[in-house]
C-alpha positions in Angstrom: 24.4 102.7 33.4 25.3 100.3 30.8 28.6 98.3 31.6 30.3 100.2 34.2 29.2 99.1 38.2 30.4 100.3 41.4 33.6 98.7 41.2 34.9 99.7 37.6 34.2 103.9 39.4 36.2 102.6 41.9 39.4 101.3 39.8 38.7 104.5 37.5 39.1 106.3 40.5 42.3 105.1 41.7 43.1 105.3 37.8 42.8 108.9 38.1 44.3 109.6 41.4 47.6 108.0 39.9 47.4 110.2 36.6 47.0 113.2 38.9 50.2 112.7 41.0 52.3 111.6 38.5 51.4 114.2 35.7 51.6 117.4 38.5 55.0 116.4 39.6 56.5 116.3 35.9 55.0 118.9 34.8 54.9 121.4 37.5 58.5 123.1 36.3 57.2 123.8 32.5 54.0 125.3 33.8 56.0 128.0 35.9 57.7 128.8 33.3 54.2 129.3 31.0 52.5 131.3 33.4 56.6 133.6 33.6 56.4 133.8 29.9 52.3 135.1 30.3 52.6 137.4 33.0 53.4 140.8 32.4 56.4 140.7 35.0 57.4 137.2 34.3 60.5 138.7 32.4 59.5 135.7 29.4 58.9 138.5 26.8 62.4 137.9 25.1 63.1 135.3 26.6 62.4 131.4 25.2 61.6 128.8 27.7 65.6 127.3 28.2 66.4 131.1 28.7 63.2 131.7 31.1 64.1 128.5 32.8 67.6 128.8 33.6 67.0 132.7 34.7 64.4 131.3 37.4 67.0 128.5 38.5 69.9 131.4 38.2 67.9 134.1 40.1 65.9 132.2 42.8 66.9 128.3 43.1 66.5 125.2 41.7 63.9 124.6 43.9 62.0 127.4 42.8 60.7 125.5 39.8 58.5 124.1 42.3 57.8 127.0 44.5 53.6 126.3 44.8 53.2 123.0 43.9 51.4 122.1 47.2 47.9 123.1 46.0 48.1 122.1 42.5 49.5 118.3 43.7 46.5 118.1 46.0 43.7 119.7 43.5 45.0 118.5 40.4 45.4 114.7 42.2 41.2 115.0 43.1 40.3 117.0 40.0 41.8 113.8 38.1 40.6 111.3 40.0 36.6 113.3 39.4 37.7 114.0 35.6 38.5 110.5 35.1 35.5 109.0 37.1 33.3 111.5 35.6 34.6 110.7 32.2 33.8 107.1 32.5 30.5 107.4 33.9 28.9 109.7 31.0 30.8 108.1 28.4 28.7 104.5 29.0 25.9 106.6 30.0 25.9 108.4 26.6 26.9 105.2 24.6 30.6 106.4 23.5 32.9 104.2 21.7 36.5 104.3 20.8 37.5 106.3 18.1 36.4 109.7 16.5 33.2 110.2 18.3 31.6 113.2 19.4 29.8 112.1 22.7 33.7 111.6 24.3 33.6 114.9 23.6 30.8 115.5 25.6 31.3 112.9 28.0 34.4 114.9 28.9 33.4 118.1 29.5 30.2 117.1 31.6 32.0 117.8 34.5 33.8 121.2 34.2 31.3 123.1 36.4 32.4 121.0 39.4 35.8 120.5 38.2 36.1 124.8 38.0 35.3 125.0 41.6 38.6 123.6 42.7 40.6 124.5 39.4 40.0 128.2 40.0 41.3 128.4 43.2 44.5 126.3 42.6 45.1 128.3 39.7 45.0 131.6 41.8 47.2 130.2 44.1 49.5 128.8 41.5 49.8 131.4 39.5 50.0 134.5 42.5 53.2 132.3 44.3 54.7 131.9 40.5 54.8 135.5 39.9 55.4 136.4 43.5 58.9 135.8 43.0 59.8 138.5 40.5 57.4 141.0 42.5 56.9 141.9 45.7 58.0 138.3 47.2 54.7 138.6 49.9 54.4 134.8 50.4 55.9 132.5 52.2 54.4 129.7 50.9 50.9 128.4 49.1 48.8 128.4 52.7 50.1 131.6 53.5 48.9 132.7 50.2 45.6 131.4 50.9 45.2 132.7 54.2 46.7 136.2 53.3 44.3 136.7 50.3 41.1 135.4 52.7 42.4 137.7 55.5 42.3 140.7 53.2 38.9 140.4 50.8 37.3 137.4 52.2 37.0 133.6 50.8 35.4 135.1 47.7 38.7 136.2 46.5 39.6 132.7 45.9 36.9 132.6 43.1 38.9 135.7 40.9 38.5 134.7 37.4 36.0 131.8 38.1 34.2 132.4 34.9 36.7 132.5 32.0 38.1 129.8 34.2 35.2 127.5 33.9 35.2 128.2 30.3 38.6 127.3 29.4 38.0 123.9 31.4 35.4 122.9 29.8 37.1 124.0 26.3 40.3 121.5 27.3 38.2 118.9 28.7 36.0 118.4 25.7 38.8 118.3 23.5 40.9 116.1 25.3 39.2 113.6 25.9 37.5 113.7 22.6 41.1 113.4 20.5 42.7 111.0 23.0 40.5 108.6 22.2 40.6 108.7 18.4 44.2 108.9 17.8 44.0 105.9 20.6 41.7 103.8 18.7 44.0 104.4 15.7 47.4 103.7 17.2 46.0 100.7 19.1 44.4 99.6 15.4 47.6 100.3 13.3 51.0 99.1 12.8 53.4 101.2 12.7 53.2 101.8 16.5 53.4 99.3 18.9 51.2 98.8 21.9 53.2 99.9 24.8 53.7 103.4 23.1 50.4 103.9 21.6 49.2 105.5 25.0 51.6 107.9 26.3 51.5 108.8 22.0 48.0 109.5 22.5 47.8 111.1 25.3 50.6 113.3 24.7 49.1 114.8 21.4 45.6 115.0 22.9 47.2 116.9 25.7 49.2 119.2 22.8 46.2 119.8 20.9 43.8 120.4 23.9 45.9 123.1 25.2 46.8 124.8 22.3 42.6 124.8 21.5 42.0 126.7 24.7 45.3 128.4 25.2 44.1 132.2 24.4 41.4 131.5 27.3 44.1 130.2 29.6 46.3 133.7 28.7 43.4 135.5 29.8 42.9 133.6 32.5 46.4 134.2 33.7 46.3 137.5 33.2 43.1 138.0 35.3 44.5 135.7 38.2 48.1 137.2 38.0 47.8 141.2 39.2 48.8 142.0 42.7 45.9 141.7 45.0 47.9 143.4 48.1 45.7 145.5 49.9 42.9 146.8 48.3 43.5 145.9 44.9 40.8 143.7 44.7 38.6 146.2 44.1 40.2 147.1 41.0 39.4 143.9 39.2 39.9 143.5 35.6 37.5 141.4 34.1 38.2 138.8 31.6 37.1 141.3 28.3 39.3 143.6 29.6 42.2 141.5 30.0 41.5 140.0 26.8 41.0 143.7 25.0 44.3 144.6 26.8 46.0 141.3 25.1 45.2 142.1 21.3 45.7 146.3 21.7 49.4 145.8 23.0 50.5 142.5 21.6 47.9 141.5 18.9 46.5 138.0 18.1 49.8 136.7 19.1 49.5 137.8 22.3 47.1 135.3 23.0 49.6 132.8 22.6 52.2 134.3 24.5 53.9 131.2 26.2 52.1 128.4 24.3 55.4 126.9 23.5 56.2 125.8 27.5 52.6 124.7 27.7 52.5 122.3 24.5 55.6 120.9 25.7 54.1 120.5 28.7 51.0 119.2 27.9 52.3 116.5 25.4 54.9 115.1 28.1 52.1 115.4 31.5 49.6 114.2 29.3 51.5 111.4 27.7 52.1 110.5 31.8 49.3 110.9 32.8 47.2 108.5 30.1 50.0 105.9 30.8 49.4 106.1 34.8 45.9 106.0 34.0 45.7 102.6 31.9 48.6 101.6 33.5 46.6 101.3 37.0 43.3 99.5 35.5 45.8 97.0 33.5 47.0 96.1 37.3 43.5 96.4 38.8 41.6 94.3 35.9 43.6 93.7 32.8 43.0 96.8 30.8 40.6 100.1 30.7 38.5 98.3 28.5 37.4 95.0 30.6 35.0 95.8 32.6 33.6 93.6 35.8 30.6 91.9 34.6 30.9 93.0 31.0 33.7 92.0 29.1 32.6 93.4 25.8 30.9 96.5 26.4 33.7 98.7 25.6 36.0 96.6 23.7 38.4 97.8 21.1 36.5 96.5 18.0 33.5 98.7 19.0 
């Protein structure tokens, strides 16, 4: 390690815990309606994401924009607090600075093996209680998801689509992390932007551009985590080719991108939060992400 001690992991920690709450909780409603507009019986086909939107509030509830958020607030809330940690860590340890540099990019993705072992299983859950609703309506809520799914094909269930999973992550992590930090380092340099909305800015267009670079894996992804699994449908597991085959022979390249207008939207407003939570906590905890405890200049913004 270079700059960071025990102490800056600990504020990057609590850094992350607060991006993680705050971002799952805005943005919870527009990812429903992504994974409707996906899903093969998510009725988003014709359907933009106002008109997907206000069938699910019309059909099932208000309330059913939220219908799952249990396991995505708890994983998402300890996948950000490891992302950012993680983040921090091998960016000093591989020398990043701010600005357009390609060992962010690294830096970010470091993680994603450990980071796919909790993201796969929220995103089964997630996406199996968003669909439930306009199926067979077998859950009543995310731990009786769980515990059905385990009861029926064993904890390894929880791992469907683990691979393409662990792909896409590392695909958004590496990108995100990579872009936040130069159009950070630009806004924060220029201008024509002023300081207190150069970070949710930068965040939110690092979120945009991250998801729409690995969208087409998270549509196959959805599709793979989606299917019913009553019974013994487990055994008929589609793979990720497959799914992916299926996606261009019935809707074509674009059906790779089938809901990416929900997610972008998404991702620019969670992200945009989520940054802002982030620095927002280190300003309170030591004056800024950039002053470190012991070494005031090691990541400073003229590096």
């Amino acid at each position: 390690m270079k700059s960071l001690n025990e102490l800056d992991l600990i504020e990057e920690s609590v850094g992350g815990l607060s991006a993680g709450i705050v971002g799952t909780v805005i943005g919870y409603p527009l990812d429903l309606v992504k994974t409707r507009m996906q899903t093969a019986g998510g009725g988003g086909s014709s359907l933009g994401i106002l008109g997907v939107a206000n069938q699910v509030i019309r059909k099932e509830g208000f309330f059913a924009l939220y219908k799952g958020i249990g396991p995505p607030l708890i994983s998402l809330s300890i996948l950000n607090t490891m992302s950012f940690t993680s983040y921090s860590y091998f960016r000093d340890w591989f020398d990043g600075t701010n600005g357009w540099n390609i060992r962010n990019g690294v830096a970010g993705l470091m993680g994603t093996p450990v980071f796919a072992m909790i993201s796969t299983v929220e995103n089964l859950v997630k996406t199996q209680m968003q669909v439930d609703n306009v199926s067979a309506k077998r859950f009543q809520s995310s731990w009786h998801c769980v515990s059905t799914l385990v009861r029926e094909h064993g904890v390894l269930v929880l791992y469907t689509g683990h691979g393409i999973n662990t792909i896409r992550e590392a695909a958004f992590c590496g990108s995100y992390f990579f872009v936040y930090e130069g159009i950070r380092n630009i806004l924060l340099q220029g201008p024509a932007v002023p300081s207190a909305l150069a970070i949710p800015m930068a965040g939110g267009m690092a979120g945009a551009f991250a998801w729409t670079f690995s969208f087409p894996l998270d549509c196959v992804r959805a599709g793979v985590q989606s299917r019913s699994l009553a019974g013994g449908n487990h055994a008929k597991s589609l793979s990720a080719f497959t799914v992916f085959m299926n996606l261009i022979r019935e809707k074509g390249i674009a059906g790779l991108y089938h809901g990416v207008g929900p997610s972008v939207a998404r991702a620019f407003l969670v992200s945009g939060t989520r940054f802002s939570a982030y620095e927002g906590a280190l300003w309170l905890l030591r004056g800024g992400r950039d002053n470190h405890h012991g070494s005031s200049s090691a990541h400073s913004l003229e590096k």
